[in-house]
N, C-alpha and C positions, 0 to 999 in steps of 0.2 A: 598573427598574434591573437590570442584569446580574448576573449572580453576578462576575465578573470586575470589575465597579464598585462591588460592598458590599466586595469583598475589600480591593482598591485604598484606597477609603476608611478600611476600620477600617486597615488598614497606617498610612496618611499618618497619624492620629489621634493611633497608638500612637506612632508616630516621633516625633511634635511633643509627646509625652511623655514620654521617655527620662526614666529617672531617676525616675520615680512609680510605687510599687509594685502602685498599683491597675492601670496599664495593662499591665502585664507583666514580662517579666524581660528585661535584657539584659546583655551579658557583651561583654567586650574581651579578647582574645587574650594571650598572656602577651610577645605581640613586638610588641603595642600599648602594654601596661602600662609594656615595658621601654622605650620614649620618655619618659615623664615623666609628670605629671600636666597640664601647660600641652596636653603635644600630645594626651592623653586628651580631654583640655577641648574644645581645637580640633575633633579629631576629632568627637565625638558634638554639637557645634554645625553642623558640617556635615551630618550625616547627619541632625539636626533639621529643617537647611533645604532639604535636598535636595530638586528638582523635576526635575531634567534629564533626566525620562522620553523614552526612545523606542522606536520598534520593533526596534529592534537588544538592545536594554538591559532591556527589559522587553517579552517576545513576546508574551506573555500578559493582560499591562495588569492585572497584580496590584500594582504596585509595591512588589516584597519583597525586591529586589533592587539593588543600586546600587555605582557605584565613585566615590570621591572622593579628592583628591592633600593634604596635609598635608605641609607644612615639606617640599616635591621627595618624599615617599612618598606611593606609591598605597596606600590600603588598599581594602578591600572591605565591605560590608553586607549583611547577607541577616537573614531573615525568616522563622522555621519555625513547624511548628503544632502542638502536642500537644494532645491529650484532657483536658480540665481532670481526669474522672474519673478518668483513667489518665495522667499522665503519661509512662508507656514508651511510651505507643501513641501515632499522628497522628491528629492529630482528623477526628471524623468529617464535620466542614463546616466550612472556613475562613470562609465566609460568615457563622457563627453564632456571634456574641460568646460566646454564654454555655455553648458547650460548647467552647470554644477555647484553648489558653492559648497567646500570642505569644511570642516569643523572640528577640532579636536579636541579631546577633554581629557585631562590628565586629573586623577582622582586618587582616595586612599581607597586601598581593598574594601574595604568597612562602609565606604560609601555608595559600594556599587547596587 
C-alpha cells in the first residue's frame, strides 16, 4: 500500500469518527457555529459521509480535503497533522498513527 493510501485511509477512519476524542480533534469555524446547531449537525454528517473524491479535489489521494453544500452554503473540510510529541510542529509521518495527531476543521467557503 502507498503511503498516499495509509494516509487516505487513516483520514476516511478519522472522519467516520468526528466527535470521538480518541480519533482526534476537530473544530467548526466560528461562521459555522454561527448557523445553529441543526446546521453544525448537518454539516459534520456530511463530511462523515463524504466520498466524492477526485483528481480535481484530491491530487494527491490523501483525502484530507473536501467541499460540501449545507442548507445553499458551501463549506469546506480539511485535514492537518501535528506531532502528537509536539503539537506546534507537523508531524513527522502523516502515514504513522502514533506519531500523528489529526485535526479537522470544517469552515464556510468565505472563510477559507
Amino acid at each position: 500500500m502507498s503511503e498516499a493510501m495509509r494516509i487516505a485511509a487513516l483520514n476516511d477512519a478519522f472522519r467516520a469518527r468526528i466527535g470521538d476524542p480518541q480519533a482526534g480533534k476537530f473544530y467548526v469555524t466560528d461562521g459555522v457555529s454561527s448557523c445553529g446547531h441543526a446546521f453544525v449537525a448537518k454539516a459534520i454528517a456530511a463530511v462523515k459521509a463524504f466520498v466524492a473524491f477526485t483528481p480535481d479535489n484530491d491530487p494527491y489521494g490523501e483525502h484530507d480535503f473536501g467541499s460540501v453544500v449545507i442548507d445553499g452554503q458551501k463549506l469546506f473540510w480539511k485535514i492537518d497533522y501535528f506531532d502528537r510529541a509536539d503539537p506546534d510542529l507537523a508531524s513527522p509521518d502523516a502515514s504513522d498513527a502514533s506519531v500523528t495527531e489529526r485535526v479537522l476543521t470544517i469552515m464556510l467557503a468565505e472563510e477559507w
